[in-house]
C-alpha positions, 0 to 999 in steps of 0.5 A, a space after each residue: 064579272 064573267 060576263 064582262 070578261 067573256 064579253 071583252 074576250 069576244 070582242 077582242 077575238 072578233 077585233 083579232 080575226 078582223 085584223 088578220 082577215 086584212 092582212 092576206 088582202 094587202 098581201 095579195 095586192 103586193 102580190 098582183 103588183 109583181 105579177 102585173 111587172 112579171 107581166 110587163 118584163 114578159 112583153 117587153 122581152 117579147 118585143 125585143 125577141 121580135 125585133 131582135 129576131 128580124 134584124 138577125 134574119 136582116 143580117 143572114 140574108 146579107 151574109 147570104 149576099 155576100 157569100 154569093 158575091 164571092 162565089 160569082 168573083 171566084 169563077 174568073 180565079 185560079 182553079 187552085 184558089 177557087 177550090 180553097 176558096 169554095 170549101 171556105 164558102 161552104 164552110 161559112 154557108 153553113 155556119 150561116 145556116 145554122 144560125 138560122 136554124 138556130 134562130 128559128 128553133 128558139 124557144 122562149 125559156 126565160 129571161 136568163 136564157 133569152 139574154 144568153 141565147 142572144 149573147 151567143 147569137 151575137 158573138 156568132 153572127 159577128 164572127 161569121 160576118 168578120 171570116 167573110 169579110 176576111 175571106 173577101 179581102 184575101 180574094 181580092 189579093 
């Protein structure tokens, strides 16, 4: 009678290591699943970054342009209207510098910081292009 009780009690820690020894395996498939979308988000954010980063160097080459067309414009102006106009100019260059060096000193921190990082971009960059559309517009007056 012993005997059949201790052989059911192996038998039955056997059947239980068996089932918790599968268990950490189903875990570590879930968990490779995140990874591999972890992963996926990665190189997507990557992708976007770099297409993302050369339409921003696209548009301060352009705010460049039109900077240089203003100063060129101006050289024919009233010399009162021109010194205004020239620190308005430097002004924005500047604006327009750093937001190169901005871009150029990003580093990737993560997908929260990318996307704040870019929102501040954005707003920046659409303000400085507003000021020198702005500016254009009051010289030509």
């Amino acid at each position: 009678m012993i005997k059949k009780i201790l052989i059911l009690a192996i038998i039955g820690l056997f059947e239980i290591s068996i089932i918790t020894a599968c268990r950490p395996s189903e875990k570590k498939e879930e968990g490779s699943k995140e990874n591999v979308s972890e992963s996926e988000i990665a190189a997507k954010a990557k992708e976007e970054w770099i297409q993302f980063k050369s339409e921003a160097e696209v548009r301060i080459n352009n705010n460049k342009e039109q900077l240089a067309i203003l100063k060129e414009k101006m050289v024919t102006t009233d010399l009162k209207v021109r010194v205004e106009a020239n620190k308005m100019v430097d002004q924005l260059e500047q604006k327009n510098n750093e937001l190169n060096k901005n871009l150029t000193e990003y580093k990737e921190e993560g997908v929260e910081k990318w996307m704040k990082f870019k929102e501040e971009f954005n707003h920046d960059m659409d303000e400085l292009v507003k000021a020198i559309k702005d500016l254009t517009v009051q010289n030509i007056k």
